[in-house]
Steps between C-alpha positions, in 0.01 A plus 500: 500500500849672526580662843697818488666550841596866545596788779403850400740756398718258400652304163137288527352803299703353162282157586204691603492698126607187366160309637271782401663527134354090433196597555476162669362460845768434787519485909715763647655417877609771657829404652649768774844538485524719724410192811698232308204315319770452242688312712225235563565165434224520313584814280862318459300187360401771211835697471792344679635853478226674727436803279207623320343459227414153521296246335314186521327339193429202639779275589761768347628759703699762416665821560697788373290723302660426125453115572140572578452779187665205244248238669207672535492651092569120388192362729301779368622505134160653393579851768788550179735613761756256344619462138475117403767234449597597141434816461783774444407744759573221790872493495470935559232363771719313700746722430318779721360276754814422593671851479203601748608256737871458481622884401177722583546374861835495580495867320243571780672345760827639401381859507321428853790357705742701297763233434753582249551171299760444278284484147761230378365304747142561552254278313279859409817751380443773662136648641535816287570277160201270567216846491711607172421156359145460623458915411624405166241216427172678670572819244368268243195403704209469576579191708849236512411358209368774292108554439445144737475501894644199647586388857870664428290826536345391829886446612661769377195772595510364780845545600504857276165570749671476862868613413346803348159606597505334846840502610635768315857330456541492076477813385198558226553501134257572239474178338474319887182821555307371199556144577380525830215694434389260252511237776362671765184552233439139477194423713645153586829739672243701687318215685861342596569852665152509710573157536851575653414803695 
């Protein structure tokens, strides 16, 4: 059985939502990061990097929450949360998983610590030209990929989810209100957030 190791109000809900959208069942160990515990030699052994999420699946451990999204839909094939080897909706898949991680973020983070970055220069553009592009594609909806939810949903609604509901740092745009709300419907999203409370 995988072991989800998470820390409330924290990036753990993406691996939390993740868990619940398999359907499958999974240990969750709650890891404090407020003492440290992710700083334990024994956390490290799961994620050299000490954050959460984290996960074990036997001898594999792993972190960073697209890593364990990508893993967890191809162990699971039959929770449909990935489009298979072959088919043409995988290339826009991966596409969006990593867009979540890699331009989502740092659009986040960027806003947060202010930093002015030259746009030449930073791997994302510019934070206000990665919401245009992700605005753009969610007007088409319902989900990433069009009428089929995939873990790129969990990633992206989650990010959308604390940058604009919880942390009120991207403003809201109409196509980013009827996204979310369609997440935030999904049973499997409302047991990660009583999970994560």
């Amino acid at each position: 059985m995988m072991k989800l190791y998470y820390s409330p109000r924290s990036r753990s809900f993406t691996g939390l939502w993740l868990m619940e959208e398999t359907g499958q069942p999974y240990e969750r160990v709650l890891t404090d990061i407020s003492t440290g515990a992710q700083k334990t030699p024994e956390f490290l052994a799961v994620n050299p990097m000490g954050k959460v999420p984290a996960l074990r699946d036997g001898d594999v451990g792993l972190g960073e929450a697209a890593a364990i999204c990508a893993y967890v839909a191809e162990r699971y094939p039959d929770a449909g949360l990935a489009p298979p080897v072959g088919d043409p909706r995988r290339a826009h898949y991966l596409y969006w998983m990593f867009f979540a991680s890699t331009c989502i973020e740092a659009a986040v983070m960027q806003i947060f610590t202010k930093i002015q970055v030259p746009t030449s220069t930073a791997g994302w553009g510019e934070a206000t030209q990665v919401f245009d592009v992700l605005d753009k594609a969610l007007e088409k909806g319902p989900w990433i990929l069009g009428e089929k939810f995939s873990a790129a949903d969990i990633l992206i609604g989650a990010g959308l989810n604390f940058a604009i509901n919880i942390f009120k740092m991207v403003p809201a745009r109409p196509s980013f209100d009827r996204y979310l709300a369609r997440c935030v419907a999904r049973p499997a999203f409302q047991r990660a957030m009583a999970l994560a409370a």
